[in-house]
C-alpha positions in Angstrom: 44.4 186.2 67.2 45.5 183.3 69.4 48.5 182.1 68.3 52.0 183.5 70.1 54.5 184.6 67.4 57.5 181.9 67.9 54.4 179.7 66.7 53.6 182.0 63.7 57.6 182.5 62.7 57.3 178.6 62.8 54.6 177.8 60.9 55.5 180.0 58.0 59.1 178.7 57.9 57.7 175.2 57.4 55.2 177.1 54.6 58.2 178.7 53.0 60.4 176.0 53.1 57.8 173.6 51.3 57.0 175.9 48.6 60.2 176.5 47.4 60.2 173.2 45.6 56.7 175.1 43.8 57.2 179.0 43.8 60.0 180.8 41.9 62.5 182.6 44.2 60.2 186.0 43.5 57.2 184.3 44.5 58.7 182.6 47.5 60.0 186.0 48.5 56.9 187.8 48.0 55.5 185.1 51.0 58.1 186.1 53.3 57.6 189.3 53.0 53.8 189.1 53.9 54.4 186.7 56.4 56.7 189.5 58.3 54.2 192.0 57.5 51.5 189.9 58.7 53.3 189.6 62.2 54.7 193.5 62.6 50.7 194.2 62.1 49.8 191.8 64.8 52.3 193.4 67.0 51.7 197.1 66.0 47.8 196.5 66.4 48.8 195.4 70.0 50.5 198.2 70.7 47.4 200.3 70.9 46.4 201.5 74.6 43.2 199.8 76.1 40.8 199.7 79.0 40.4 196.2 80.1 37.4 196.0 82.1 36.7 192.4 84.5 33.9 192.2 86.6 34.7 190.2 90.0 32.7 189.1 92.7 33.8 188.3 96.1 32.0 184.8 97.4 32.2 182.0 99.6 31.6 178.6 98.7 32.4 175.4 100.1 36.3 173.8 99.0 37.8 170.2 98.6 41.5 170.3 99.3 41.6 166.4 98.8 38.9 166.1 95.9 38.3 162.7 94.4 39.5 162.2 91.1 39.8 159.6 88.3 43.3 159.3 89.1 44.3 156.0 90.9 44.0 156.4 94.4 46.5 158.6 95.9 48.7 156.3 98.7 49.2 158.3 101.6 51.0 157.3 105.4 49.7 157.8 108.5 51.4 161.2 108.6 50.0 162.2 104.9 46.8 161.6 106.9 47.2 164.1 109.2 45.3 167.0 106.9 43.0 164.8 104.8 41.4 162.5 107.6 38.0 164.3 109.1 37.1 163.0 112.5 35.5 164.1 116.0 38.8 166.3 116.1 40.0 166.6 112.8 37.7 169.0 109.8 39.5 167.0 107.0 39.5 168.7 103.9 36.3 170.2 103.3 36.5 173.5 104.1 34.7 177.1 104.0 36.6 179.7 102.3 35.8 183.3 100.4 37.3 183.8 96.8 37.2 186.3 94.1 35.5 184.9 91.4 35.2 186.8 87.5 31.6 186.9 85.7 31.2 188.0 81.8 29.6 191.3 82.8 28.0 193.8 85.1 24.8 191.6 85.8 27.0 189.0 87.5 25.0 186.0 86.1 27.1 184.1 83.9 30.6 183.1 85.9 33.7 183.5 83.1 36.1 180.4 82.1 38.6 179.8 84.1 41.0 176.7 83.5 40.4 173.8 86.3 43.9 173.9 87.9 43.7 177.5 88.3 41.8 176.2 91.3 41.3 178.7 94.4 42.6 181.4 92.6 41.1 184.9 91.4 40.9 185.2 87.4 44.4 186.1 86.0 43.8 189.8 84.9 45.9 190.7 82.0 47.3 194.0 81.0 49.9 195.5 78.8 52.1 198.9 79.2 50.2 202.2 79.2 46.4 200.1 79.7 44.0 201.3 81.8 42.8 198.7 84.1 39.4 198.7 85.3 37.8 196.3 87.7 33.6 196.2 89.1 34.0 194.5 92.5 30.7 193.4 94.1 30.8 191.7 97.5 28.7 188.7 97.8 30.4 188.0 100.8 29.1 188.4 104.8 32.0 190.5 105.6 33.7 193.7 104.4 36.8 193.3 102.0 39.0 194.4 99.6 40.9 193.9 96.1 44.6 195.4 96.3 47.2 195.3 93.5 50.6 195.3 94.8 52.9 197.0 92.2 50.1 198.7 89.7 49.4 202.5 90.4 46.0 203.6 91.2 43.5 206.6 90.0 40.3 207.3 91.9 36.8 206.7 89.6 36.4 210.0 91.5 39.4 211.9 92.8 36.8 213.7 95.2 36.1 210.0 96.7 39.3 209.3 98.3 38.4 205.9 99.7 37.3 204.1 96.2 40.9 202.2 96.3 41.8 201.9 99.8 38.4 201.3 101.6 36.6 198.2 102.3 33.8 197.5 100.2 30.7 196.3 102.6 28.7 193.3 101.9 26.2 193.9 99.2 28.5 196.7 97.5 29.3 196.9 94.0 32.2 199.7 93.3 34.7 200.4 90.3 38.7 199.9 91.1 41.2 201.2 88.3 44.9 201.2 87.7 46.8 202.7 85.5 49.6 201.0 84.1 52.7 202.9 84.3 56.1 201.9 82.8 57.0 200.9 86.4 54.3 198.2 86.5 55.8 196.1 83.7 58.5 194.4 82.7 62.0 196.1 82.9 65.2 196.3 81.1 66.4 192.9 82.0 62.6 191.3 82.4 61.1 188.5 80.4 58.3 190.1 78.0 55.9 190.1 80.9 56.0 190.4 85.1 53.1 189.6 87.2 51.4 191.3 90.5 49.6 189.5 93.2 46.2 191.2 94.1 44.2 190.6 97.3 42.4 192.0 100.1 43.6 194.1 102.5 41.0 194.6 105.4 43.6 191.7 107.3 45.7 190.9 105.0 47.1 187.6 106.8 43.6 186.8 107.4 42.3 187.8 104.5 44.6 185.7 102.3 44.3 182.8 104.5 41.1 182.7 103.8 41.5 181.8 100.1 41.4 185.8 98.6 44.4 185.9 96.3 45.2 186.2 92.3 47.8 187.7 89.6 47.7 190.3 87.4 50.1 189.7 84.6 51.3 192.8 83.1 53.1 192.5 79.4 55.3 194.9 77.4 53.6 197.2 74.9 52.3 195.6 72.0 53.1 191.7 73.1 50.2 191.2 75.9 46.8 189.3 74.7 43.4 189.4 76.6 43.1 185.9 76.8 46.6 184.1 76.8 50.3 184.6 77.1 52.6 187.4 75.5 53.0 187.0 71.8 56.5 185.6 72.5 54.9 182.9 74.6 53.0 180.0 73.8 51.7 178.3 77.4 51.5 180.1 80.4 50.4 178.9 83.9 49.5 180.6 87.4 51.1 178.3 90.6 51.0 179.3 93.9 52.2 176.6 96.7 50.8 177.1 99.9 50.5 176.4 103.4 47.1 177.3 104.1 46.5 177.9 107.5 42.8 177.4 108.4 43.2 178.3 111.8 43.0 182.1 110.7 40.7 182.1 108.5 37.4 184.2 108.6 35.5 180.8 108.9 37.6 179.1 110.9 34.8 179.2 113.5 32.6 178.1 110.9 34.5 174.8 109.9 35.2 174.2 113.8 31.4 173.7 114.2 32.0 170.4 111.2 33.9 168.6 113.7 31.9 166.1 115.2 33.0 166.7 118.9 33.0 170.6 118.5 34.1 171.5 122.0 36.6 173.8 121.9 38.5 172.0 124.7 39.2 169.1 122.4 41.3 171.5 119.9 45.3 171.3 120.7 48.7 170.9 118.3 47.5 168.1 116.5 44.2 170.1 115.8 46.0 172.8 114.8 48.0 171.0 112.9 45.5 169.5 110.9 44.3 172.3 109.7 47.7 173.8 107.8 46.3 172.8 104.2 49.7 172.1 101.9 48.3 172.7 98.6 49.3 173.8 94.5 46.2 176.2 93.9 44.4 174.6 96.2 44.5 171.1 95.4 46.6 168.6 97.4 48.5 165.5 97.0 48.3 165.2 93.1 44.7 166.0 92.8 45.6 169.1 90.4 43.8 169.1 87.6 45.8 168.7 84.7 48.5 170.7 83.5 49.0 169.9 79.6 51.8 171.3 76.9 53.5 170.1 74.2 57.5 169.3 73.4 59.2 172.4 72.8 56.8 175.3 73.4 57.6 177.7 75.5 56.2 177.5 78.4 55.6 180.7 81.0 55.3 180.1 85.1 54.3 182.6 87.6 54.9 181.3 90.7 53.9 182.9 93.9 53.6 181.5 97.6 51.6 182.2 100.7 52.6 180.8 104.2 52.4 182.2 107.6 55.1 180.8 108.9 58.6 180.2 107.1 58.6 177.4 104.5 60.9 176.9 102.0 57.6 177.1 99.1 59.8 177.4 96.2 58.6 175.3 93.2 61.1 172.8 92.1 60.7 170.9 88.3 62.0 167.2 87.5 63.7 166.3 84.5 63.2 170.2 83.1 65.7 173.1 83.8 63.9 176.3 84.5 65.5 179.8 82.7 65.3 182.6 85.1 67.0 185.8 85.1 69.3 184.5 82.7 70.4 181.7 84.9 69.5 177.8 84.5 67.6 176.4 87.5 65.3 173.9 88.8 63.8 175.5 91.2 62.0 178.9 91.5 62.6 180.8 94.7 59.8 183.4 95.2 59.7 185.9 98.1 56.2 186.7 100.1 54.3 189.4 98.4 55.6 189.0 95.1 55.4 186.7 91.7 58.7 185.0 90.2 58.6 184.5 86.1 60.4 181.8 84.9 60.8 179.7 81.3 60.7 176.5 80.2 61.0 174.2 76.8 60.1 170.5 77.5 61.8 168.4 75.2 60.6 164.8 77.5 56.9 163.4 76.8 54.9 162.3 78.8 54.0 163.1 83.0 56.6 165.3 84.8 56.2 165.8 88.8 56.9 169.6 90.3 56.7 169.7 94.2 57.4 172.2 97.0 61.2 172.7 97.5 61.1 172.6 100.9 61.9 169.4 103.5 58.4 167.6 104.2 56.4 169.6 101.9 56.3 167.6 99.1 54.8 164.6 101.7 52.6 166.9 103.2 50.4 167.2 100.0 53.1 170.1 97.9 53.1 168.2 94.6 51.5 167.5 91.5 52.3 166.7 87.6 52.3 168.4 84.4 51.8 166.3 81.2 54.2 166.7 77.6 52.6 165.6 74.8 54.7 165.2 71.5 55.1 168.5 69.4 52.9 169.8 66.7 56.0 171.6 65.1 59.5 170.6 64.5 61.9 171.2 67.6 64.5 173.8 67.0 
């Protein structure tokens, strides 16, 4: 069921509350009591360990950093222009890059739902404590790669086969990846009720990455993870990684060299160079996320991770919201390479908010986007 349980605990408060003016005390009591055994059975059927199979494919496909958009045009200055002109020395922002990319099942036909600003990212995997993750990787790709889960333990298909984790899998191959999830995969002592991984490939990692091969695997406390959403104690979550992409790395980055229109490799300095570090939220740049909708006074989950090759402050930094993490108010999220920060919100302020890139510059260089607060559907605590 698809509805988190600060939602539930709110809905039948509003039930109770307006029957009592129509039930007897007994009556009214008899609903609260099978509204809380209503949600310790949603929690306690939770509980129950799982294998939660995806099926992912590894691809390349063409990518719009700078996509057109029904937005009002975006005003950028000559220096914005930098990453999002093409010209006989310049790529623009059309580039080739290599993804992972989930399907509904083993044929690999039918490519699963995947919300728009989730953008170059793998599918968010989603686990609880004690699960048994299992993941059929096929490589549609031209080049050998991997899927690695930093954080999550791993158990051979076949503990004969040593390399089914660690090896690359060659173009054309289809192989089965699983994880157990220990206690030391999720969320500890002081955690919120979930943590999250990043997964990616690990042939070259730098390159690898670079190349547009990254996603989370969000791993919840027993008996408050869902399949398809946010812990039970959440009721909006989103996936946000700010990067500077650097296409000068990439696998393809011979490939997007031969769109230039002057493709001599003599022509290509700094500025070329330069042109190609893609500042971007999931891909997207200068407010061309797709957007990011809640309502007033959920909570709302972020998992923020980053991915630079050179040092950037990438931290995510919220307007007019304060951010709870690790106990502390904040409005910014400060997340080191390699890992994912959690952090929680309640908007209280309709309408469009702006997050950016914390560090000097990054915001101009294309680091930035909006979420959107509609009014609540329940009464504000």
């Amino acid at each position: 069921m698809d509805i988190s349980l600060r939602t539930l605990s709110k809905t039948l408060g509003r039930a109770a509350c307006s029957s009592s003016a129509i039930f007897s005390s007994v009556r009214l009591n008899n609903i609260l009591a099978y509204s809380a055994l209503f949600a310790s059975l949603l929690v306690s059927t939770n509980a129950l360990a799982a294998t939660q199979t995806y099926f992912i494919a590894i691809e390349e496909i063409e990518w719009e950093y700078f996509p057109s958009t029904d937005q009002p045009a975006v005003a950028l200055d000559k220096s914005q222009r930098t990453s999002t002109n093409s010209s006989a020395n310049r790529v623009g922002t059309g580039y080739r890059k290599v993804i992972y990319r989930g399907y509904t099942d083993e044929s690999f036909t039918t490519v699963s739902p995947q919300p728009a600003a989730q953008g170059i990212l793998g599918p968010t995997l989603r686990v609880q404590v004690g699960d048994t993750l299992n993941v059929v990787l096929r490589n549609n790709a031209a080049r050998p790669y991997t899927m690695t889960i930093q954080g999550l333990s791993t158990e051979n298909k076949n503990n004969s086969d040593k390399k089914t984790i660690t090896a690359a899998i060659e173009p054309s191959e289809t192989r089965t990846l699983r994880w157990n999830i220990e206690p030391e995969s999720g969320p500890g002592p002081a955690d919120k009720s979930s943590v999250a991984w990043q997964y990616f490939s690990n042939v070259s990692k730098e390159k690898d990455m670079h190349s547009g091969l990254v996603g989370a695997v969000i791993v919840s406390r027993r008996g408050l993870g869902r399949r398809n959403g946010p812990p039970l104690d959440v009721d909006r979550e989103f996936v946000l990684l700010t990067a500077l992409s650097n296409e000068n790395i990439s696998w393809h980055a011979s490939d997007n060299l031969r769109r230039l229109k002057n493709n001599n490799p003599e022509r290509k300095g700094e500025r070329y160079y330069a042109s190609n570090m893609m500042a971007n939220i999931n891909g997207y740049m200068h407010d061309t996320l797709p957007p990011l909708d809640m309502n007033a006074c959920e909570k709302v989950r972020l998992y923020h991770l980053r991915l630079s090759s050179q040092p950037a402050d990438l931290g995510l930094e919220l307007t007019d919201n304060t951010l709870l993490r690790d106990g502390h108010r904040t409005t910014t999220i400060s997340t080191p390479v390699s890992t994912i920060s959690v952090a929680d919100f309640s908007p209280t302020k309709t309408g469009p908010h702006a997050f950016s890139a914390a560090g000097e510059g990054l915001a101009e260089a294309g680091i930035y986007a909006h979420f959107t607060v509609n009014p609540p559907t329940l009464d504000c605590e």
